[in-house]
C-alpha positions in Angstrom: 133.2 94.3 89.8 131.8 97.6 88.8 130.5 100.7 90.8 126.6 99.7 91.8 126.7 96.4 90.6 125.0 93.6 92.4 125.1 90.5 93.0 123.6 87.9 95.4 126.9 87.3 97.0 128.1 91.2 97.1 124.9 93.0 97.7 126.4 96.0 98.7 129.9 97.5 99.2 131.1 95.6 102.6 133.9 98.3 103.1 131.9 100.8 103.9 131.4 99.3 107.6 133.0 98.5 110.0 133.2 97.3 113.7 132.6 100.7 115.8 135.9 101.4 118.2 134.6 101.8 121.9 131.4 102.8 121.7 128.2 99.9 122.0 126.8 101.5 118.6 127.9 102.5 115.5 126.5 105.8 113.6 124.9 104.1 110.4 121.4 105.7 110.0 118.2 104.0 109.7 118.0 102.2 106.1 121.4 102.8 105.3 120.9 99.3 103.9 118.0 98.9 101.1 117.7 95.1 100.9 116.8 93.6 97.5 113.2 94.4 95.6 110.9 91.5 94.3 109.4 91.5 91.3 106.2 88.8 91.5 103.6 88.5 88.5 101.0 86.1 89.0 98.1 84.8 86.7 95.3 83.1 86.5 92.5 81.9 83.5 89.3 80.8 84.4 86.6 79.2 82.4 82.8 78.0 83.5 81.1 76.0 81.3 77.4 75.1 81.8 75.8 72.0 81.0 72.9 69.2 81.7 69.0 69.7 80.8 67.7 73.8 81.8 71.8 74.3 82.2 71.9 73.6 85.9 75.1 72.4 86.7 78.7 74.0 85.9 81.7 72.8 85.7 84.6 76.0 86.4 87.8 75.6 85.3 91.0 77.3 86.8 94.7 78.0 86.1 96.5 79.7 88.3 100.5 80.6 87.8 102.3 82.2 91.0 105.6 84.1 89.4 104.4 83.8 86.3 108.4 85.4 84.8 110.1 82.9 86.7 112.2 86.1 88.5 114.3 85.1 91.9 113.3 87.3 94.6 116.5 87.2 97.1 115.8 87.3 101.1 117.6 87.2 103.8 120.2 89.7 103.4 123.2 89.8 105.8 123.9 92.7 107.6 126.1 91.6 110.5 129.6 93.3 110.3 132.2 90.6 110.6 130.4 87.6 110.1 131.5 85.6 107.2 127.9 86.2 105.4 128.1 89.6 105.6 126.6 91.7 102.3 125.4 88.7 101.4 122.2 87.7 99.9 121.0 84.3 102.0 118.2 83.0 100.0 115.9 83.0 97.6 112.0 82.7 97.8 110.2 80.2 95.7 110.0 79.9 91.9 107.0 79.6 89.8 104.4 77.4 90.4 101.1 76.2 88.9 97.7 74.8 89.7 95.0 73.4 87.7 91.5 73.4 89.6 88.1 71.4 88.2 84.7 72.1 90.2 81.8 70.4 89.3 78.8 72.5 90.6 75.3 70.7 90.6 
């Protein structure tokens, strides 16, 4: 694999840590880790259309799209040195979904 490539199951170059030798604590600073970024584009149409005598009522229609690209945003990285997970991307949040609303108003 490349330099600065990755990949849900290498997120990050494993090597670089290890179990600290007699001491409770290793010396990795703060954020050493930068877990993976999300990328989330959501949608939605709308459309309200009057009707009856005087055009009192309405009737609103809705699309709505969550992750409109379809992109996987990873979770639950693994940053516990030595376990078998470890640099490891655990999971994946949901997909793209839809949802078509009607409202009559009157």
């Amino acid at each position: 694999m490349p330099a600065g490539e990755q990949t849900p199951l290498h997120f990050f170059n494993t090597a670089a840590f290890t179990v600290p030798v007699g001491t409770c604590t290793g010396s990795a600073a703060r954020n050493t880790i930068i877990g993976p970024g999300g990328f989330t584009w959501n949608a939605q149409l709308a459309k309200t259309i009057a009707f009856g005598r005087d055009q009192n009522y309405r009737l609103d229609l809705r699309w709505e799209v969550n992750n409109l690209t379809n992109t996987p945003t990873f979770v639950g990285l693994s940053t516990v040195v030595n376990s078998s997970s470890f640099g490891r991307v655990l999971g994946a949040a949901g997909m793209r979904s839809m949802s078509f609303t009607t409202r009559v108003n009157f």
